[in-house]
C-alpha positions in Angstrom: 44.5 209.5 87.7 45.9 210.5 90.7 49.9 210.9 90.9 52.8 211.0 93.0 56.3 212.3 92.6 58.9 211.5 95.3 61.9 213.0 95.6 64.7 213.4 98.3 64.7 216.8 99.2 62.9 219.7 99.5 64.9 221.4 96.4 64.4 218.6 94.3 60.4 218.6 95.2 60.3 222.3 94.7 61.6 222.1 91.3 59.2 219.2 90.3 56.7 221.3 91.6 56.7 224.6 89.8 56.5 222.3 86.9 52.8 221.8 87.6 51.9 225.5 88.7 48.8 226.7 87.6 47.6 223.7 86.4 44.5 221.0 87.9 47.1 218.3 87.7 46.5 215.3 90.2 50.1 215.4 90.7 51.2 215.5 95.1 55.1 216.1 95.0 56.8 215.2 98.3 60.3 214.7 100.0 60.7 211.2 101.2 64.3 211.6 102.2 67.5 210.2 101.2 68.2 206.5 100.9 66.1 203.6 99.8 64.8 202.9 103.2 63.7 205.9 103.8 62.2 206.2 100.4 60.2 203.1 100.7 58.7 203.9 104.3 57.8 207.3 103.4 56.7 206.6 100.2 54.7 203.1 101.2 52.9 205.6 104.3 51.7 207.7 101.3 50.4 205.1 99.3 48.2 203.6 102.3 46.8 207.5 103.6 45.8 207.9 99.9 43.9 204.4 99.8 42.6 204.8 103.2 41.1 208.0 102.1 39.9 206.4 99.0 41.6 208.6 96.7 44.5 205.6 95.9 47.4 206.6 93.4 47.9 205.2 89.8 51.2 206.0 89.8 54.5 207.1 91.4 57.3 208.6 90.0 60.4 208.7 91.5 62.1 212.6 90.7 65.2 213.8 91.2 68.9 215.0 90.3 71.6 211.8 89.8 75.2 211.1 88.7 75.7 210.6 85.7 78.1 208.0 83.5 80.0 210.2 81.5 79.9 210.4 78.4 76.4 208.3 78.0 74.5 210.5 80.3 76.5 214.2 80.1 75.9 217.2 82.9 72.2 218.6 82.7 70.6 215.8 79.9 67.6 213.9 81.6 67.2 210.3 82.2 64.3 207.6 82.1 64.8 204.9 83.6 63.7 201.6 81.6 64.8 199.7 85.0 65.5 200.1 88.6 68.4 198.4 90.1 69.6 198.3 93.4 73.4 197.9 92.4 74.9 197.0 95.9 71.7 194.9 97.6 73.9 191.4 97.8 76.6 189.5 98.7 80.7 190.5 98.4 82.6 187.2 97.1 86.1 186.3 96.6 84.8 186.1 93.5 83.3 189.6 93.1 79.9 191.3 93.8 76.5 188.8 94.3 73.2 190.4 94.0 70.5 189.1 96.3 68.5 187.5 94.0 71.6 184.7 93.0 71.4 184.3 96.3 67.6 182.9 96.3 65.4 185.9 97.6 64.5 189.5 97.2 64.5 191.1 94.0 67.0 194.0 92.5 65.2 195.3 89.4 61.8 197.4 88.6 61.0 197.8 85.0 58.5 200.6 84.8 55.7 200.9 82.0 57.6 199.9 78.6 54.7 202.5 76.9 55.5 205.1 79.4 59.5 205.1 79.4 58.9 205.6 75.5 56.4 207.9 75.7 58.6 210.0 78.6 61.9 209.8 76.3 59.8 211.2 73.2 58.5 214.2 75.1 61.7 215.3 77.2 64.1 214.4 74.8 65.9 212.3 77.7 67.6 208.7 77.5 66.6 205.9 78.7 68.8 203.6 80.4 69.1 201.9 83.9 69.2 203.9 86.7 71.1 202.5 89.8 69.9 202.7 93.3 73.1 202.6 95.9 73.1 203.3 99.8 76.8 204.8 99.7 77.2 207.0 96.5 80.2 206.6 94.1 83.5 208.4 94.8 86.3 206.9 93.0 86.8 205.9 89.0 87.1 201.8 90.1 83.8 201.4 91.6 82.0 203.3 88.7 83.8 201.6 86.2 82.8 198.1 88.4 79.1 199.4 88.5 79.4 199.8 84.6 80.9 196.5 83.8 78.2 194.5 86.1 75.1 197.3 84.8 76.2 197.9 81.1 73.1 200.2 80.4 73.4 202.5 83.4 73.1 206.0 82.9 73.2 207.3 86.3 73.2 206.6 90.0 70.8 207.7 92.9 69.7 206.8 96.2 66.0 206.4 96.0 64.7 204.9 93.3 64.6 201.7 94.4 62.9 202.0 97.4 60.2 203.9 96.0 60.2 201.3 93.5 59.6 198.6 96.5 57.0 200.6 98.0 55.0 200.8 95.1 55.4 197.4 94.2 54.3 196.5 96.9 50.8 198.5 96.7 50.7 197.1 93.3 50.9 200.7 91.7 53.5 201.2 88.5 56.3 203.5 89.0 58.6 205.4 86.5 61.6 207.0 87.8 63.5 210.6 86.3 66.4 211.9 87.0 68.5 215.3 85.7 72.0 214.8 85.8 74.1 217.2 88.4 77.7 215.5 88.2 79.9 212.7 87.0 80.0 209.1 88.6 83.4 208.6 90.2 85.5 210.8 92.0 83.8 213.6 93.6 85.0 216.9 92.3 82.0 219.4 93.7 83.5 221.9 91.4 82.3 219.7 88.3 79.0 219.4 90.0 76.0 221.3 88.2 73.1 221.3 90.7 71.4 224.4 89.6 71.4 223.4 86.2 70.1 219.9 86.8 67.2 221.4 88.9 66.5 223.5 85.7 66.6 220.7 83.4 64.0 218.5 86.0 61.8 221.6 86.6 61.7 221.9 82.1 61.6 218.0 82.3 58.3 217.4 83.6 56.9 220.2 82.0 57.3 218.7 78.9 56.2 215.4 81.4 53.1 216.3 82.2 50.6 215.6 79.4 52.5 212.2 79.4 51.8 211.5 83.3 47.9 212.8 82.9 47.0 211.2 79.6 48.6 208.0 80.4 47.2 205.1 82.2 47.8 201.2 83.5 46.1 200.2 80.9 48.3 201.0 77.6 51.1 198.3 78.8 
């Protein structure tokens, strides 16, 4: 089965990457960029070039680093996401936030493979949890306690997820998301932010990953 891993930037890709160094993995790691848009074009013009060259994917997986929601997801631990939210794709009310979908269209969740979040948490030794998509990243302690209240099993926040959950949704192709935590959700200190060390962790991540991702297939859900 032929695989791909989409991350934001080039660090993050790099240190999916080495993960699969000297190996005859299937496995094409790429930087789609930052935001869900972005994401889900870059990720949905992937999708298409592979199944116009007849070598389609079986499976994208969206990589990277995250916040985290101290203290269920602490600095450096890894999580797998059991859904995909898009935590600000709605409507503001006077009566509080609206998702898009209790607004009659669209849709703001992606539930990946129940058998492959499992089997991903057993191997990496990561949580699983939601994982929040936003388009303007958390930075004070009342919007991430808000995003907690409304998304009781978030671990962590990121920018992509969802749109590379869209894209492949679209192209009928499952997709699993896993993130390393780098900082806290809520006010941004960069001095409590732990990038290197979350690279680490994703880099020893999806080593652990990869017998998972190349042994598992659409058919075991």
């Amino acid at each position: 089965m032929r695989i791909l891993v989409a991350t934001a930037v080039p660090v993050e890709r790099d240190a999916v990457a080495r993960a699969f160094e000297g190996t005859a993995a299937a496995v094409d790691v790429v930087a789609v960029g930052v935001g869900p848009a972005l994401a889900a074009a870059c990720t949905a013009t992937a999708l298409t070039t592979a199944t116009v060259e007849g070598a389609p994917y079986g499976l994208v997986v969206s990589a990277g680093i995250a916040g985290g929601f101290l203290p269920h997801a602490p600095l450096g631990s890894l999580v797998v996401a059991d859904e995909i939210t898009a935590a600000d794709l709605g409507a503001e009310t006077a009566e509080g936030f609206v998702p898009v979908t209790d607004l009659g269209f669209g849709v703001v969740t992606h539930r990946p493979p129940e058998t492959l979040v499992r089997a991903a948490v057993a191997a990496t030794g990561g949580r699983a949890g939601a994982v929040l998509t936003v388009s303007t990243v958390t930075g004070t302690a009342a919007r991430a306690t808000a995003l907690r209240e409304r998304h009781p099993t978030a671990l962590a926040e990121a920018m992509e997820g969802f749109g590379v959950a869209e894209a492949a949704g679209a192209h009928g192709v499952p997709v699993l998301e896993i993130r390393a935590v780098s900082n806290p959700v809520g006010p941004r200190d960069r001095a409590a932010w732990r990038i290197g060390d979350a690279l680490t962790a994703l880099t020893e991540g999806f080593g652990k990953l990869r017998p998972v991702l190349e042994g598992w297939t659409h058919h075991d859900d």
